[in-house]
SERO-4910 file (N, C-alpha, C, O; in steps of 0.05 Angstrom, whole numbers):
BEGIN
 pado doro    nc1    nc2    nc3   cac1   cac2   cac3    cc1    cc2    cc3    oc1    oc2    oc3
  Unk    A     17    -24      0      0      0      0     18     25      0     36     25     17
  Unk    A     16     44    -14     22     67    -20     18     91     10     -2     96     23
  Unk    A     39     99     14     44    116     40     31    137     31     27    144      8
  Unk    A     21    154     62     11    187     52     34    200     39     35    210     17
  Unk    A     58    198     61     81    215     51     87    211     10     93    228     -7
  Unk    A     82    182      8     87    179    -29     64    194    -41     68    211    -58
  Unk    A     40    188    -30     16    201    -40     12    233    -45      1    242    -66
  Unk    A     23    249    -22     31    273    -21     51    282    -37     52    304    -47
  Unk    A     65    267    -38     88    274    -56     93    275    -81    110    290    -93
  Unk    A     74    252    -95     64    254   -127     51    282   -128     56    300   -145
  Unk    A     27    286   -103     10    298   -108     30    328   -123     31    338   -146
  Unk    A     43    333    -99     61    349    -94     81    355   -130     80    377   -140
  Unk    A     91    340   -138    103    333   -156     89    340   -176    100    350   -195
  Unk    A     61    335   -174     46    339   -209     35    371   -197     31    388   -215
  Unk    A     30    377   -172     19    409   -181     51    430   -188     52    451   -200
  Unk    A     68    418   -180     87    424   -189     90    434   -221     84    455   -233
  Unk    A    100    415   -228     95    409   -267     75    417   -263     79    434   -246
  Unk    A     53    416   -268     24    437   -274     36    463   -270     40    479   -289
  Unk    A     39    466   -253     47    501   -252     70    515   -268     75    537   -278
  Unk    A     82    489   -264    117    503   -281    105    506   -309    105    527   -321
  Unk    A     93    482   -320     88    489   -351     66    505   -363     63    509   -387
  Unk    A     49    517   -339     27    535   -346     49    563   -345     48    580   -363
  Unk    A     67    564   -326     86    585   -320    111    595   -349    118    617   -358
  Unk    A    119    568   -356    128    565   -381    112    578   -403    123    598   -412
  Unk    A     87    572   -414     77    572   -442     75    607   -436     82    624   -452
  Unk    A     63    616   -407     54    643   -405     73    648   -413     67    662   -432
  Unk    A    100    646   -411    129    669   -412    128    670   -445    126    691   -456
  Unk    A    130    646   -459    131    649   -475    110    660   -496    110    665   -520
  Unk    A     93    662   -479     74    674   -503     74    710   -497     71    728   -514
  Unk    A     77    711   -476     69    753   -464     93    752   -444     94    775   -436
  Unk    A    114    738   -430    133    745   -419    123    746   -390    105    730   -385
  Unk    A    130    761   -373    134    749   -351    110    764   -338    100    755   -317
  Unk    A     99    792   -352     71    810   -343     52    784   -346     35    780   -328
  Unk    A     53    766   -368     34    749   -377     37    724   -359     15    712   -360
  Unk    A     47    716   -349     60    695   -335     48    696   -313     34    678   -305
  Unk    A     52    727   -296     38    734   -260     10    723   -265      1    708   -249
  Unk    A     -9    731   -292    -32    725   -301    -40    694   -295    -63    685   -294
  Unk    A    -17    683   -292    -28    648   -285    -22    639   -257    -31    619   -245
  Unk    A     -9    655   -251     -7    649   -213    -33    666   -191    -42    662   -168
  Unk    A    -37    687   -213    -67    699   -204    -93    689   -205   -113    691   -191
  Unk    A    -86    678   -227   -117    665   -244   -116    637   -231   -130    628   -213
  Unk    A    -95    626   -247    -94    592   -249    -90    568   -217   -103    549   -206
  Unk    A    -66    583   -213    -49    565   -191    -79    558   -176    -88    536   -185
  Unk    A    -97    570   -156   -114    550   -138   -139    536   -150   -157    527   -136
  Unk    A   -137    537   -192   -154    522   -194   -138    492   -198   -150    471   -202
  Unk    A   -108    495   -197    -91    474   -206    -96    457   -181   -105    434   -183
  Unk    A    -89    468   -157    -88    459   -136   -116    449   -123   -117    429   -108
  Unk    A   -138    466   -130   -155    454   -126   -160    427   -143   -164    408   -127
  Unk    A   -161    421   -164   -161    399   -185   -143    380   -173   -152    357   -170
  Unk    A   -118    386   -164   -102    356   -155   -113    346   -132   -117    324   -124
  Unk    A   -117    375   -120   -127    361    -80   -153    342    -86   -156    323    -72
  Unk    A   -175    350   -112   -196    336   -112   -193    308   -124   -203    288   -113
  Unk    A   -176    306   -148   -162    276   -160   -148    259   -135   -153    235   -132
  Unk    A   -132    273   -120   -121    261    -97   -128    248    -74   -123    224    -67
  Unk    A   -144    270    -59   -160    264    -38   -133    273    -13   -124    262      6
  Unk    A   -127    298    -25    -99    311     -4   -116    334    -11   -135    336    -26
  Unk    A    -98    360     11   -109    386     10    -85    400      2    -65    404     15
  Unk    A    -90    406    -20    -53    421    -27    -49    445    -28    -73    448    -30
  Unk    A    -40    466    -29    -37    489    -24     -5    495    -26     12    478    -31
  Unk    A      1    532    -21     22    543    -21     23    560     -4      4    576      0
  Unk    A     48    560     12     46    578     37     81    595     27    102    589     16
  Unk    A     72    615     37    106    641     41    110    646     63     91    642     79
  Unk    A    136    655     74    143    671     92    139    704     79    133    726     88
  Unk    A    143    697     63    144    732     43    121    728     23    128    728      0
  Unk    A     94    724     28     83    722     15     74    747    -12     82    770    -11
  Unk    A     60    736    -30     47    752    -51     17    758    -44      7    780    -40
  Unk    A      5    735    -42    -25    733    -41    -28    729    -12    -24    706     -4
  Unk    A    -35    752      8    -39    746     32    -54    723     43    -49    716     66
  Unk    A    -77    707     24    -81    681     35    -63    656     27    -73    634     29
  Unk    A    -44    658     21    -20    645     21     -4    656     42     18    644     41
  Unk    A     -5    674     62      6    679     78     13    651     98     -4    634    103
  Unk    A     41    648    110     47    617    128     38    631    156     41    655    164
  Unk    A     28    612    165     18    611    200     19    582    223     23    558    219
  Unk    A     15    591    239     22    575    258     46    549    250     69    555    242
  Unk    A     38    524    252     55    497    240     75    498    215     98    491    211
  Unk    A     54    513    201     67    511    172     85    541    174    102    543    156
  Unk    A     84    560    188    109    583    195    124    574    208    147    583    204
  Unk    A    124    555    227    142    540    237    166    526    222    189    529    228
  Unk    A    156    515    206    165    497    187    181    511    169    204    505    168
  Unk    A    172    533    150    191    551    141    212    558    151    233    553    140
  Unk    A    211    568    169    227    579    199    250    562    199    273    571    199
  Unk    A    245    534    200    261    509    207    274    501    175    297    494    172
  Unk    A    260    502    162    275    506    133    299    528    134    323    523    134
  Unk    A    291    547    135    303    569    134    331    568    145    352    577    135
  Unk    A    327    555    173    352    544    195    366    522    178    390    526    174
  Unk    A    356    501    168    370    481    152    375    483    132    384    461    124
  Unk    A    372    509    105    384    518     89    404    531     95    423    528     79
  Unk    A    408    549    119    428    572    130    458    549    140    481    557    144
  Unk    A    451    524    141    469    503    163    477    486    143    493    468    149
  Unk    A    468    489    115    479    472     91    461    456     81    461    455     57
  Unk    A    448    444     90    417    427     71    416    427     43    396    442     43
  Unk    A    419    424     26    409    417      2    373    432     -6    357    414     -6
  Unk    A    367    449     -9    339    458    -14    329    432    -20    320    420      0
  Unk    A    328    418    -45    312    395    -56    308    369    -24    288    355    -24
  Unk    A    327    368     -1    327    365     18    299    367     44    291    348     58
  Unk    A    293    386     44    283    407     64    243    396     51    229    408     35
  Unk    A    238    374     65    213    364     72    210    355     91    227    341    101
  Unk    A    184    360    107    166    351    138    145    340    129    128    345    112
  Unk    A    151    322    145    118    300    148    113    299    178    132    300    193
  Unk    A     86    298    189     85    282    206     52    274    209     36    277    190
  Unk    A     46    264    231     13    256    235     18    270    262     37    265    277
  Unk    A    -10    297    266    -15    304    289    -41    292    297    -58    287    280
  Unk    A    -47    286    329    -71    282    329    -82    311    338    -67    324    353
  Unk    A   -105    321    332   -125    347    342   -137    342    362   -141    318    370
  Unk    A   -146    364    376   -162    362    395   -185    342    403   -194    334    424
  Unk    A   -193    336    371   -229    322    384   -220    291    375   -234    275    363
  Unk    A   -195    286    382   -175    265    374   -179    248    350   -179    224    348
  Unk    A   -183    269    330   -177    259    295   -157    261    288   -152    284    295
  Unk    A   -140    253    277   -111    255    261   -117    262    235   -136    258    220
  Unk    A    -89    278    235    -84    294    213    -58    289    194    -42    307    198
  Unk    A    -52    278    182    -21    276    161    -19    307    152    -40    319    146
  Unk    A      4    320    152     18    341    149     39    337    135     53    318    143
  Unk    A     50    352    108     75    345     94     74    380     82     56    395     74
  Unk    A    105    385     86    113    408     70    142    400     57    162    387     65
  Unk    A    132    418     26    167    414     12    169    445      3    153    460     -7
  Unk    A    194    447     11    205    476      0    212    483    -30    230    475    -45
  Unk    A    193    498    -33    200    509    -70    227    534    -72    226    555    -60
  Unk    A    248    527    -87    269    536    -87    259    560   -105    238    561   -119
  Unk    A    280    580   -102    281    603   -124    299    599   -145    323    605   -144
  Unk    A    287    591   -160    302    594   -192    305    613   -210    291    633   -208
  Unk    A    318    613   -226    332    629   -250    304    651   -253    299    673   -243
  Unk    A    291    636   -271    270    640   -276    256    664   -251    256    689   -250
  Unk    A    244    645   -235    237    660   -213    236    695   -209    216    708   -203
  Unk    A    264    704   -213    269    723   -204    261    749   -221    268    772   -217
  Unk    A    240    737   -247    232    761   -261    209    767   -252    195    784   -262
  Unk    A    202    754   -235    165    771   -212    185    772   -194    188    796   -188
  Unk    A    203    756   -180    204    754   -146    240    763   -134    250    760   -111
  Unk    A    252    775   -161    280    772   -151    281    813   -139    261    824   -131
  Unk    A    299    822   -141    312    850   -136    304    865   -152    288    881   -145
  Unk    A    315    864   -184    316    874   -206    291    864   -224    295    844   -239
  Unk    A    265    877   -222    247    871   -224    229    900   -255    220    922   -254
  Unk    A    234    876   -276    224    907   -303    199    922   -289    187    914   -269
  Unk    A    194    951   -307    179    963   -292    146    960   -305    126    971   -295
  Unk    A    147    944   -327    123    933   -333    112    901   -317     91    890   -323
  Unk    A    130    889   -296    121    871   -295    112    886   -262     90    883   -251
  Unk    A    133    901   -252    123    915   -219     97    929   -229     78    925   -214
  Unk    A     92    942   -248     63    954   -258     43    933   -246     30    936   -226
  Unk    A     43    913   -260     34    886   -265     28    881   -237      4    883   -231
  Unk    A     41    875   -222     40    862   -191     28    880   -174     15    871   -155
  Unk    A     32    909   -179     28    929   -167     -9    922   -171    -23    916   -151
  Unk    A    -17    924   -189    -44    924   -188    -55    901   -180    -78    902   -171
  Unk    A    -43    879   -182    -66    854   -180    -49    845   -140    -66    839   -123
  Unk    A    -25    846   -134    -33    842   -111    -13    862    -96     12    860    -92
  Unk    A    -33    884    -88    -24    904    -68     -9    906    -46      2    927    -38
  Unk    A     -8    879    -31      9    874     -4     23    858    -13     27    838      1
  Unk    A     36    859    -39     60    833    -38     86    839    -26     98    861    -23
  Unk    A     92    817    -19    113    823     -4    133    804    -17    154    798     -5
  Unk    A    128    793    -39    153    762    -45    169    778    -74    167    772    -97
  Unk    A    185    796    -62    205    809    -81    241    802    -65    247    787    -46
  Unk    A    251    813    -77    284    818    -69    290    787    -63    310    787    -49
  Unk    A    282    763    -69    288    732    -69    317    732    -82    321    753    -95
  Unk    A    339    714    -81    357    716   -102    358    687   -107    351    676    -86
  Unk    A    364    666   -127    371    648   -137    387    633   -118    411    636   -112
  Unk    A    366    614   -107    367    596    -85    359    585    -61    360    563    -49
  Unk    A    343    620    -57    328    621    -31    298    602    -34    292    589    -53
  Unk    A    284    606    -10    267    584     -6    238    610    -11    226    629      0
  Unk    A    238    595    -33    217    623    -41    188    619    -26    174    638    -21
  Unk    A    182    597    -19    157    592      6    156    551      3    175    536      1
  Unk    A    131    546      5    134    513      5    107    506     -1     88    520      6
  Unk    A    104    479    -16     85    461    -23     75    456      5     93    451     20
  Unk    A     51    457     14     27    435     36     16    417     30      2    415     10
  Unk    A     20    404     41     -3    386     39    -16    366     64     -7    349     80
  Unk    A    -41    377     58    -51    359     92    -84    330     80    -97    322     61
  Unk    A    -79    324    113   -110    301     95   -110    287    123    -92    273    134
  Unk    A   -143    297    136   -159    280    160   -153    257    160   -167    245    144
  Unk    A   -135    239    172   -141    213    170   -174    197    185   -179    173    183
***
């Protein structure tokens, strides 16, 4: 039988690829103004679609978020936090995943898994320093409290979730 942790981790793996290649075609078709257009639009119908094929709850959390309900809290800020510490101490990013099973209060268990999404090349034309002034136009209007700029090639740009009631 197939573990949560494997289960989560395909899950994990294909909203991945879903996103990179929706992220891909945008660049290439309108560049990188056209591109934010699919992380605004697209990304939580992707995620919604795998969590429902799956039967996981998948999501994206920041320390520096863009979309304030992607904002990290409690467990899962924790977890960043602790990434953050085991990237700073040498870790390997591709490295830097948590699992565990908590039980809750009304004593239901919960499976918990986060993987850290690295900052890539790519990346840094929404999220790096040096940022064109048609694409800050761009960001400027669609999300007003962003905060996921000045990233450089490497950093832990936020992390994959994924949870599921046992």
């Amino acid at each position: 039988m197939v573990s949560h942790a494997a289960r989560a981790a395909a899950g994990i793996k294909k909203f991945a690829r879903t996103l990179q290649g929706e992220l891909k075609a945008a660049m290439s078709e309108g560049g990188a103004p056209h591109a934010i257009k699919v992380c605004n639009e697209k990304t939580a119908g992707i995620a919604s679609d795998i969590s429902a094929e799956t039967g996981y709850n998948l999501g994206r959390v920041s320390l520096k978020n863009r979309n304030p309900d992607q904002a990290a809290s409690g467990w899962n800020q924790t977890v960043l936090e602790e990434f953050e510490a085991r990237l700073a101490n040498g870790e390997p990013i591709d490295k830097l995943v948590f699992k565990t099973i908590v039980t809750q209060e009304d004593g239901s268990q919960e499976f918990r898994m986060m993987k850290a999404i690295p900052t890539g090349k790519v990346c840094l034309n929404c999220h790096g320093s040096e940022i064109k002034d048609e694409v800050t136009m761009k960001l400027d209007e669609l999300y007003p409290e962003d905060n996921a700029r000045g990233f450089k090639e490497g950093d832990i740009r936020g992390a994959f979730v994924v949870t599921k009631t046992l």
